[in-house]
C-alpha positions as CSV (number, residue, x, y, z in Angstrom):
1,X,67.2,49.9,93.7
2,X,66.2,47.3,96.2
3,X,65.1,49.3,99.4
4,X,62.1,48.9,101.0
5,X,62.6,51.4,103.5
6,X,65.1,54.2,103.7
7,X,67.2,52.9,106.2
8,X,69.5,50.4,104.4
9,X,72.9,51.6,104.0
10,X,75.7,51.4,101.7
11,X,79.6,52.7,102.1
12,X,81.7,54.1,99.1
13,X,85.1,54.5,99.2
14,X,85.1,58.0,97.9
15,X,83.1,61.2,98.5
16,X,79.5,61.1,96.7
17,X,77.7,64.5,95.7
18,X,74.4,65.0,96.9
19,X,73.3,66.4,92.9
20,X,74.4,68.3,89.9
21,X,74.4,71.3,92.5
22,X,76.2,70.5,95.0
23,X,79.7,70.8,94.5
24,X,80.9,71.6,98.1
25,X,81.1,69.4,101.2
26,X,78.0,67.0,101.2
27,X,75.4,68.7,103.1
28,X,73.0,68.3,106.0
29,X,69.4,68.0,105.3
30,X,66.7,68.3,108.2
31,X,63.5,69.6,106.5
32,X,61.0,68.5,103.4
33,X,64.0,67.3,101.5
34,X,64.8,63.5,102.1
35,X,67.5,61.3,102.2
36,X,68.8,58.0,102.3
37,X,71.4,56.2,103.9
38,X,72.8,53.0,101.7
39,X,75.1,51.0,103.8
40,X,76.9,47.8,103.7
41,X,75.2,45.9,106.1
42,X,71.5,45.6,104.2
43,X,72.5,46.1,100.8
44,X,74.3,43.6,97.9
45,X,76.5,45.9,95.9
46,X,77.3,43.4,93.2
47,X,79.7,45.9,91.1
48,X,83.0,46.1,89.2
49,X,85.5,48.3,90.4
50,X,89.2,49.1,88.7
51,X,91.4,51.6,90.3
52,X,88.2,52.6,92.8
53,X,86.5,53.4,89.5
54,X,83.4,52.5,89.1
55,X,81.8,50.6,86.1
56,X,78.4,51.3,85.0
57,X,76.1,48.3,83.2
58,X,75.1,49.2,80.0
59,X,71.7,48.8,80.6
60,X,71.9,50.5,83.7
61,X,69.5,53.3,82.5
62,X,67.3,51.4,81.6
63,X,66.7,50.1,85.4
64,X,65.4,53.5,86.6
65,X,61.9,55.3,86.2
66,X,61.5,58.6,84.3
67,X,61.5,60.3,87.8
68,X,64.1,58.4,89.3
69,X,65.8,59.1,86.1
70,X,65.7,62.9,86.1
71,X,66.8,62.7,89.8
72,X,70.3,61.0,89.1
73,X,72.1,63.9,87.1
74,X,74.9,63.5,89.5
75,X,77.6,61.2,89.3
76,X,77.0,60.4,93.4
77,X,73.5,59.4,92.8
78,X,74.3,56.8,89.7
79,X,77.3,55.5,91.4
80,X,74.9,54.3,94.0
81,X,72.3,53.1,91.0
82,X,74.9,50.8,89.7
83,X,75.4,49.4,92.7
84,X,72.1,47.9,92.6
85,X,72.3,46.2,89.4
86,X,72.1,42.0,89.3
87,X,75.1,39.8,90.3
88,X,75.0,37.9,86.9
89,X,75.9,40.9,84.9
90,X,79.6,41.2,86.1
91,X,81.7,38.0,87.4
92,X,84.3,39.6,89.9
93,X,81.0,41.2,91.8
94,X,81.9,39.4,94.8
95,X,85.6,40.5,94.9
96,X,84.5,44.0,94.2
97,X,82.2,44.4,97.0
98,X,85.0,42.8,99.0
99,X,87.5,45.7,98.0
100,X,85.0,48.4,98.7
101,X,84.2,47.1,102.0
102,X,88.1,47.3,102.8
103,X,88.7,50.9,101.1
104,X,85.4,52.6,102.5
105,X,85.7,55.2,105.2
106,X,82.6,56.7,105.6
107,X,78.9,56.6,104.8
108,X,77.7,58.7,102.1
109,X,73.5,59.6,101.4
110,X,72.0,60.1,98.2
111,X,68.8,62.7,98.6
112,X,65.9,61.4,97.2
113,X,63.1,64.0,96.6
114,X,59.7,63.3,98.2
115,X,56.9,61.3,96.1
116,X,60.1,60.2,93.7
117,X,60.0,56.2,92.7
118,X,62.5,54.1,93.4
119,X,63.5,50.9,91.4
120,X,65.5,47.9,92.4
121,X,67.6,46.1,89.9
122,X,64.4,43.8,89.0
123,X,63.0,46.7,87.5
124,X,60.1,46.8,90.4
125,X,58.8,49.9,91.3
126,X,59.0,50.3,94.8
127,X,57.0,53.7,95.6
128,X,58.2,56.6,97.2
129,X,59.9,57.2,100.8
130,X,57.6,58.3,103.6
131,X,58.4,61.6,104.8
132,X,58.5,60.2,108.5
133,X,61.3,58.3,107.3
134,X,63.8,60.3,106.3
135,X,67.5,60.7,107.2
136,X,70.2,63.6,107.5
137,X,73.2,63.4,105.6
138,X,77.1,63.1,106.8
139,X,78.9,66.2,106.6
140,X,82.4,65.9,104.8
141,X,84.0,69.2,106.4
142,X,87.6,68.7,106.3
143,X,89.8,67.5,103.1
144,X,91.7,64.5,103.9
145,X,94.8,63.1,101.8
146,X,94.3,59.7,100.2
147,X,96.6,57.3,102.0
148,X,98.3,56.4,98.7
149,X,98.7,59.6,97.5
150,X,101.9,60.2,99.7
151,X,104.1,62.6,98.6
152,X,103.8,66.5,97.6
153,X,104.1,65.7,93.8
154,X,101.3,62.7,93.9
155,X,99.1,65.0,95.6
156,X,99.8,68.2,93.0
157,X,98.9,65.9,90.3
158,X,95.9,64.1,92.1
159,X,94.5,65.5,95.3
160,X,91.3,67.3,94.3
161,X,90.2,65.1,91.2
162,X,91.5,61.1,91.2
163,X,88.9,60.0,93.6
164,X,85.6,62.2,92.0
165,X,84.8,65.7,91.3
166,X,81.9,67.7,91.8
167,X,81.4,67.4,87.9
168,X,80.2,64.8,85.9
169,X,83.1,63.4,83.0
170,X,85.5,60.5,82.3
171,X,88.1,62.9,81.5
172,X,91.2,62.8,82.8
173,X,91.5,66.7,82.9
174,X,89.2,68.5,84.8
175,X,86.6,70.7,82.2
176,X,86.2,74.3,82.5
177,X,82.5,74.9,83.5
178,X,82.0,78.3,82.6
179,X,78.7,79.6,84.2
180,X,77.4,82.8,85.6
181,X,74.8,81.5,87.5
182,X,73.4,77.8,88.7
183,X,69.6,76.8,88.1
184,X,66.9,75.5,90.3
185,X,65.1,72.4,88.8
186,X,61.8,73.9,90.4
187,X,60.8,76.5,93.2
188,X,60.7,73.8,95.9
189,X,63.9,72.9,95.2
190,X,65.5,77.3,95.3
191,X,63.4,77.8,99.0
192,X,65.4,74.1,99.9
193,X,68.3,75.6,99.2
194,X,67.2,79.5,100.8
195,X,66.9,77.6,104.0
196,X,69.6,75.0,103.9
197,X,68.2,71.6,102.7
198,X,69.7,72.0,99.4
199,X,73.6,73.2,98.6
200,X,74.3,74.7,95.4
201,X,76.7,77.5,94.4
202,X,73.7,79.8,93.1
203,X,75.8,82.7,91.4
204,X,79.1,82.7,89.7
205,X,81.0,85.0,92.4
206,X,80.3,82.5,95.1
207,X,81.7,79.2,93.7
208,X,82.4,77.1,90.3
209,X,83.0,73.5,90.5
210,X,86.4,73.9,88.4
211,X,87.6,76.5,90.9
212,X,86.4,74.2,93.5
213,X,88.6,71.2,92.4
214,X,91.6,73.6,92.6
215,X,90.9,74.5,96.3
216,X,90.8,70.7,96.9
217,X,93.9,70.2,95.8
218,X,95.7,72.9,97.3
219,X,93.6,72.4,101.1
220,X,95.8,68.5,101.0
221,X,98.6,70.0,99.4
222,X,99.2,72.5,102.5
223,X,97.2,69.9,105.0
224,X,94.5,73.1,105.4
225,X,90.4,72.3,106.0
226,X,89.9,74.4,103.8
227,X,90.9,76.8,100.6
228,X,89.3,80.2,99.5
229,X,90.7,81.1,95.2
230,X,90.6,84.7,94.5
231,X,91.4,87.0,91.2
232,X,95.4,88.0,92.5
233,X,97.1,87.7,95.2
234,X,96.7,91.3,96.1
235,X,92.8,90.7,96.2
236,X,93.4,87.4,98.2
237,X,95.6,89.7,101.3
238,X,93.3,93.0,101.5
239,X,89.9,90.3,101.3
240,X,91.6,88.5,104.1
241,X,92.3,91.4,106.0
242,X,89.4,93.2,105.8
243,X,87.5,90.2,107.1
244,X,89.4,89.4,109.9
245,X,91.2,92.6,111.4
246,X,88.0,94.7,113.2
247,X,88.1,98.2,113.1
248,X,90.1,99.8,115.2
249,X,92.6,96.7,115.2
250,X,96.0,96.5,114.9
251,X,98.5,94.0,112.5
252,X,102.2,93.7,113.3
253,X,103.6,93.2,109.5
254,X,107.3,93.0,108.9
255,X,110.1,95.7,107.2
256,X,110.7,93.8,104.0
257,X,107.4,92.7,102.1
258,X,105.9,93.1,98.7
259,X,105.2,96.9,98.6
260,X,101.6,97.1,97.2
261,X,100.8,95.3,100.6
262,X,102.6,97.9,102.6
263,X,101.0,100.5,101.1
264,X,97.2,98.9,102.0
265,X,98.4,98.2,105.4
266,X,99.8,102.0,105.4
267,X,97.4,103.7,103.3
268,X,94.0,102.1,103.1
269,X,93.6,100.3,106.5
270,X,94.0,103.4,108.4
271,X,90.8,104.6,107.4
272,X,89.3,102.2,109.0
273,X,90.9,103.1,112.5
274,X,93.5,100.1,112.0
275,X,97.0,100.7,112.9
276,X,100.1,98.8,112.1
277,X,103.3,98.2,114.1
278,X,106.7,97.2,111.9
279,X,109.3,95.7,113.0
280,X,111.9,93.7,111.4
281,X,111.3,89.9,110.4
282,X,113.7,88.6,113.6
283,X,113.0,91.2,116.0
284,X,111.2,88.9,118.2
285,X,111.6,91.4,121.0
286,X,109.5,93.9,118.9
287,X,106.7,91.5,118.3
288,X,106.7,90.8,122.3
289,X,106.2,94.6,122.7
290,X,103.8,95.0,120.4
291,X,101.3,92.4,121.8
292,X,102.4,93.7,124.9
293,X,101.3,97.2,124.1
294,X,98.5,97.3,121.5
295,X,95.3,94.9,121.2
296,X,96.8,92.9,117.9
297,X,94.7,90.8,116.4
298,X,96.8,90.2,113.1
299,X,100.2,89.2,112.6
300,X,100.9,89.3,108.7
301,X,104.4,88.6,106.7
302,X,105.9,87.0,104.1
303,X,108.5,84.1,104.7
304,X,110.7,84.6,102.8
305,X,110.2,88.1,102.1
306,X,110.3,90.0,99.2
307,X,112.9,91.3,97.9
308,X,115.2,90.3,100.5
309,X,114.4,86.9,101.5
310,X,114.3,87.2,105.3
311,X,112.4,84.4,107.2
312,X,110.5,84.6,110.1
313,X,110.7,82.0,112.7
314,X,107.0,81.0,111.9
315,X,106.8,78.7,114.9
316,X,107.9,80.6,117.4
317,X,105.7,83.9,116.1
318,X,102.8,81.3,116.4
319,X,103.1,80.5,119.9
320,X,103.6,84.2,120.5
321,X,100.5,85.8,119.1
322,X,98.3,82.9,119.8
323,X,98.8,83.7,123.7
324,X,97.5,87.1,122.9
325,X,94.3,85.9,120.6
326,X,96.4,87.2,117.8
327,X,95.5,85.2,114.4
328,X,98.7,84.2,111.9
329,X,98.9,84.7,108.1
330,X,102.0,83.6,106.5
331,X,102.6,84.3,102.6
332,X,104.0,81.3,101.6
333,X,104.5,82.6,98.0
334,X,108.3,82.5,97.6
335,X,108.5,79.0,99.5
336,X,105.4,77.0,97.8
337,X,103.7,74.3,99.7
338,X,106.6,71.9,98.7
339,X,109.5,73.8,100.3
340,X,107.5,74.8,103.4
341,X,104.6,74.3,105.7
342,X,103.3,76.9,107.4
343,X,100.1,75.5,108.8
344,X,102.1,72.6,110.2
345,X,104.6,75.1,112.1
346,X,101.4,76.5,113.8
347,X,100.2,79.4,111.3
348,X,96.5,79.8,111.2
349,X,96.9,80.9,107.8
350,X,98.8,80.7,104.3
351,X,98.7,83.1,101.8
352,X,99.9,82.3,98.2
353,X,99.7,84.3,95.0
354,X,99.4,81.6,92.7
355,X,100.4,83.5,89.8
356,X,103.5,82.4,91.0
357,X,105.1,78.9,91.5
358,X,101.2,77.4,91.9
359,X,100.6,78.9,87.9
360,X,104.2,78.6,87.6
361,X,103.6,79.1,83.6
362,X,103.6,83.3,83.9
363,X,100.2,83.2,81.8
364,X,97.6,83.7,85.1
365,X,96.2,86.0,87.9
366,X,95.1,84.2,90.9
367,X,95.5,84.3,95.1
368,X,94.9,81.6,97.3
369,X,94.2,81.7,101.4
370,X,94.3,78.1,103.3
371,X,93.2,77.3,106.7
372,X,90.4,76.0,109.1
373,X,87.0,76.1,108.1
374,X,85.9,78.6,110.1
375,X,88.9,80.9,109.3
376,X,88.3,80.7,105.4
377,X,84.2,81.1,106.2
378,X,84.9,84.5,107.5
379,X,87.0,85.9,104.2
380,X,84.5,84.2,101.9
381,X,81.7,85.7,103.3
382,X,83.3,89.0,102.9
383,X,84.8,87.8,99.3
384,X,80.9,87.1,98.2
385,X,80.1,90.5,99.0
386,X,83.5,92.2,97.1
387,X,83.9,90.1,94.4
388,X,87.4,89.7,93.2
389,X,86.1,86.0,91.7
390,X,88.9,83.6,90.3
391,X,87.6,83.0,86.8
392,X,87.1,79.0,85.9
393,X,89.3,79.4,82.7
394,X,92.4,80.9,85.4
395,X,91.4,78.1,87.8
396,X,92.3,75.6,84.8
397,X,95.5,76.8,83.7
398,X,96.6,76.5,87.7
399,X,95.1,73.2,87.9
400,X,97.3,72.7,84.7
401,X,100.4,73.9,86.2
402,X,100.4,71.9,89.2
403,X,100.7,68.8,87.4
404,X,104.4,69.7,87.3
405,X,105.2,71.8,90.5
406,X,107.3,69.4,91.8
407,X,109.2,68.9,88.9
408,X,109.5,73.0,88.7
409,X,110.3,73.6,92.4
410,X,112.6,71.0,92.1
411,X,114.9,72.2,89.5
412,X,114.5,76.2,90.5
413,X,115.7,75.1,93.9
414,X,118.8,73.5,92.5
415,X,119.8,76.3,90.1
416,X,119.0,78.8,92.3
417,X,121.0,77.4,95.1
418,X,124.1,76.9,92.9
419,X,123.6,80.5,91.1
420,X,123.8,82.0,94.4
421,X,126.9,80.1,95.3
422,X,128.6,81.1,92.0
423,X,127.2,84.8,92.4
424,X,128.2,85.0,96.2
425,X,132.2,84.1,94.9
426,X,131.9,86.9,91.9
427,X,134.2,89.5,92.2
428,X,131.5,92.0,90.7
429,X,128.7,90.8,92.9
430,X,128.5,92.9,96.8
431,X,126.1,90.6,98.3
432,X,123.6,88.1,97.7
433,X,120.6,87.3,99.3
434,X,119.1,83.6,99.7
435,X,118.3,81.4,102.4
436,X,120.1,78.7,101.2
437,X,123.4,80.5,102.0
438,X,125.8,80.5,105.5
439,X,125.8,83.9,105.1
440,X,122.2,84.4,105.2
441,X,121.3,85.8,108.6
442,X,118.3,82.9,108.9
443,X,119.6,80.5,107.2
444,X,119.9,78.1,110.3
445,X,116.2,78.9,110.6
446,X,115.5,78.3,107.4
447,X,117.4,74.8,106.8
448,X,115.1,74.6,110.1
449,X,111.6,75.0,108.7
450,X,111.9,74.7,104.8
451,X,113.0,71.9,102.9
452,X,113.9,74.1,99.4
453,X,114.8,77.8,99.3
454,X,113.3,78.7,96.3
455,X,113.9,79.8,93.2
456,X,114.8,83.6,93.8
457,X,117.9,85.0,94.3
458,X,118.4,88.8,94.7
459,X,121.8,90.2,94.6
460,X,123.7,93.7,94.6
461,X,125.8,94.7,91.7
462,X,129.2,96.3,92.3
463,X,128.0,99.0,90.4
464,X,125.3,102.2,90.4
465,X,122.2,102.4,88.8
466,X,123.8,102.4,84.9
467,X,126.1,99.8,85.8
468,X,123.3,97.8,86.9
469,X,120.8,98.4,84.0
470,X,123.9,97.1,81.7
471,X,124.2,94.0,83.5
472,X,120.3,93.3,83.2
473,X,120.2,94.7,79.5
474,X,123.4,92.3,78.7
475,X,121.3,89.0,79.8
476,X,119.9,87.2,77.3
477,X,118.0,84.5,78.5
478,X,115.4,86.0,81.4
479,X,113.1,88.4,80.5
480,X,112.8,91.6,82.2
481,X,109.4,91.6,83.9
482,X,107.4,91.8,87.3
483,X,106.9,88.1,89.0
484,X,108.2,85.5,89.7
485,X,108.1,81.3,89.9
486,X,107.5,80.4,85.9
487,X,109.3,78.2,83.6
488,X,111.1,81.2,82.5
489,X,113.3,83.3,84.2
490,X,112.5,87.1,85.3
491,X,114.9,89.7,86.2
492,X,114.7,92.7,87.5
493,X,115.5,95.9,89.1
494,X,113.4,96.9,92.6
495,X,114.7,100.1,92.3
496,X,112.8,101.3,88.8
497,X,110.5,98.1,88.4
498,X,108.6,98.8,91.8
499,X,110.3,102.1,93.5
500,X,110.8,104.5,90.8
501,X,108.4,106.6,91.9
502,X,110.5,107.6,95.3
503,X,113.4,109.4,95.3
504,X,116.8,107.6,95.8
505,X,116.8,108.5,99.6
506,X,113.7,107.5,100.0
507,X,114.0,103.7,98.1
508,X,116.8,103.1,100.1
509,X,115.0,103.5,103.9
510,X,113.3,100.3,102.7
511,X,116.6,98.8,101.4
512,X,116.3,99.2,97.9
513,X,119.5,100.4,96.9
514,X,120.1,101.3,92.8
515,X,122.4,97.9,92.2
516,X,120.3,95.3,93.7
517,X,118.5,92.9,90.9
518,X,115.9,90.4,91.9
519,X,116.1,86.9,89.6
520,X,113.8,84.5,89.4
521,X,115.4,81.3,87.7
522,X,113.0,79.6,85.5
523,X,113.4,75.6,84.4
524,X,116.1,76.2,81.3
525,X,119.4,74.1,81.6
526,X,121.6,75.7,84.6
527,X,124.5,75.7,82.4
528,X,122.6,77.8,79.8
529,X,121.6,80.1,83.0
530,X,125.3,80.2,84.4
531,X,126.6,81.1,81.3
532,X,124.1,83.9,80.0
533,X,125.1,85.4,83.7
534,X,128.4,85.2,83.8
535,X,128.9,86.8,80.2
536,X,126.6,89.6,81.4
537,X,129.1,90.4,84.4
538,X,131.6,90.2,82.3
539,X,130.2,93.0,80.5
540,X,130.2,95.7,83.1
């Protein structure tokens, strides 16, 4: 490489990684570690590009020393080797350089270890850098959406692996790296990293470079800095909670949520000295007199709930608790990034269990928390220490699903919109519950702040408890199972699926009356779904 000092410079239109371990933001470096910045100004970068893809010379190797070889087992630091190589061995060089100059946004550093050669594309061996001259890296801390990547479904597809992983491949798919633990070329290079020169995942429970490209994608999915993935959803809320209620705190949570969460905030929380005030998903006059009376620090709630599908006004609770120095988590599970945009109304965080819509193929465990930087810093921390790690294989499937998320939500939101419709008209059907209905006490709010309403529609039965189970047991198409958001459809009962253990006096001071049934429409052909429905109310 032709440098003769290391202050040359060259700018890449895409994110470099500083080597084979470092698979987060590029670092800072400040100590016996060195660095180089390549920029446009001092240095020819006579390379073909197609699609912002670079293409290596074959003999490209061949141009580097032993050492300079072993240094380059990242894709960032060969990117910057084949930009080195002579102008006769590709003939749209010029153009190419011309393109990258146009695309680049920021300059990117590729660490080069003290006493390491360097050669330039004559094949001279230009010595090693001078410790008096190194440079610090640029920090990349916040994910920021390609400008031609648009729209929701470009970015499920794309955001997180079109312009460079933190793994080395031509695939198109993103491999599974499955690792327990990360190795240290040499002891220099482990007390680099003990004190902050060199960035590396270390140990399996605090990062994988799969997992990582998965929290990429969903950070620019839900415009979030940054994403923590955990083993469930349930270990994704009490991680989060634990890390940023103190003891002695107190949440405000809402009436209707998923119950295992009530029963932490209830049960398990309180041991900790943290109480919790309740109020109901609009009672914006309760939420006033709870900040008013208690020193909240967490305001936690689904919108839409589950099972009922209330919404919150996420906006307005924002502006609320933020006067008070309360922090905002909304589970966005029921909506999904594409329906709704919780960060972008003003919440400080979003919750998903992407077993859900995320998976959306009812086949993995995952839970996913998005927001600034320093928000998600706090729950890692505390994540490293509990475990609860996302494994690579369950960060693949996800990656997997979200290819087609749009194309999911898309048709869930349709059919569930029209089956509530139909259902709402039914002579055997009480009441029905979705957001996408007049009837629904917020739906104003919600045509408001979503753009979909999901694919969950919960419903009473005219009927008791028997009645009920015959309707379910007379579908043929859904299965009858926990969850939600999959290509196929889910019903079930709240009742016995998740509150059979209380008595019938009890399930119904939460609402949960013995006729209500909870569907979750899959992808099949609405007409198949409108069919199998009505021929199972026809059957009670």
């Amino acid at each position: 490489m032709a440098m003769s000092s290391c202050t040359s410079r060259v700018s890449l239109s895409f994110e470099c990684r500083s080597d084979s371990g470092s698979f987060g933001a590029v670092p800072r470096l400040d100590g016996a570690r060195f660095s180089r910045k390549l920029g446009a100004a001092s240095c020819k970068r006579p390379f073909g590009m197609s699609s912002l893809i670079l293409r290596f010379p074959p003999n490209f190797v061949r141009q580097l020393s032993n050492k300079a070889r072993r240094n380059c087992s990242n894709i960032g630091v060969a990117q910057i080797v084949a930009a080195s190589w002579s102008n006769n061995q590709h003939p749209s060089a010029a153009a190419a350089a011309k393109a990258v100059d146009a695309a680049a946004s920021s300059a990117v550093s590729v660490p080069i270890a003290a006493g390491e050669d360097v050669v330039d594309s004559n094949n001279k061996d230009l010595g090693s850098c001078n410790a008096s001259n190194f440079v610090q890296f640029e920090a990349v801390d916040k994910v920021h959406k390609p400008p031609f990547l648009t729209g929701d479904g470009s970015v499920a597809i794309h955001a997180g692996e079109r312009l460079g992983r933190g793994i080395v491949t031509d695939a198109i798919t993103t491999p599974v790296v499955n690792t327990s633990a990360y190795f240290f070329k040499k002891t220099i290079e482990l007390i680099d990293f003990k004190e902050k020169r060199h960035t590396s995942f270390e140990y399996g429970r605090y990062g994988n470079p799969t997992t990582e490209v998965l929290e990429n994608k969903i950070s620019q999915l839900e415009g979030a800095e940054s994403t923590l993935l955990l083993a469930s959803g349930m270990c994704a809320s009490t991680v989060m909670m634990l890390a940023l209620v103190p003891a002695g705190g107190h949440i405000v949570t809402t009436t209707d949520c998923y119950r295992k969460t009530r029963i932490f905030i209830e049960t398990f929380l309180p041991k900790m000295g943290i109480t919790a005030s309740v109020i109901d998903p609009a009672d914006i006059a309760g939420l006033e007199y709870a900040l008013n009376n208690h020193k909240v620090s967490f305001f936690f709630t689904e919108s839409p709930t589950n099972p009922f599908l209330r919404c919150v006004d996420i906006e307005l609770v924002s502006k609320l608790c933020h006067a008070k120095g309360a922090l905002v988590c909304i589970d966005g599970t029921f909506a999904t990034p594409l329906n709704q945009k919780a960060l972008a109304l003003g919440a400080d965080i979003i919750l998903h269990s992407a077993t859900k819509y995320l998976g959306g193929h009812n086949d993995v465990l995952a839970g996913c928390v998005s927001g600034s930087t320093e928000i998600i810093s706090q729950i890692r921390n505390v994540h490293h220490v509990l475990g609860g790690t996302l494994n690579p294989n369950a960060a693949y499937l996800i990656i997997r699903g979200m290819k087609t998320l749009k194309l999911r939500v898309q048709q869930q939101n349709s059919t569930a919109q029209r089956m509530a419709e139909l259902l709402e008209a039914h002579p055997k059907v009480k009441h029905v519950y979705y957001p996408g209905l007049k009837s629904h006490p917020e739906h104003e709010l919600a045509k408001k702040q979503m753009t979909g309403f999901g694919g969950v529609v919960s419903f009473e039965v005219d009927g008791d408890l028997t009645t009920t189970i015959k309707f379910v047991d007379s579908l043929k198409i859904p299965y009858i199972a926990p969850s939600f958001g999959g290509c196929e459809s889910i019903v079930d009962q709240p009742a016995i699926m998740s509150y059979w253990d209380l008595s019938q006096p009890e399930r119904a001071k939460y609402g949960i009356l013995d006729n209500l049934v909870r569907f979750s429409f899959g992808v099949e052909d609405y007409e198949d779904l409108k069919a199998d429905v009505l021929q199972a109310l026809e059957a009670i």
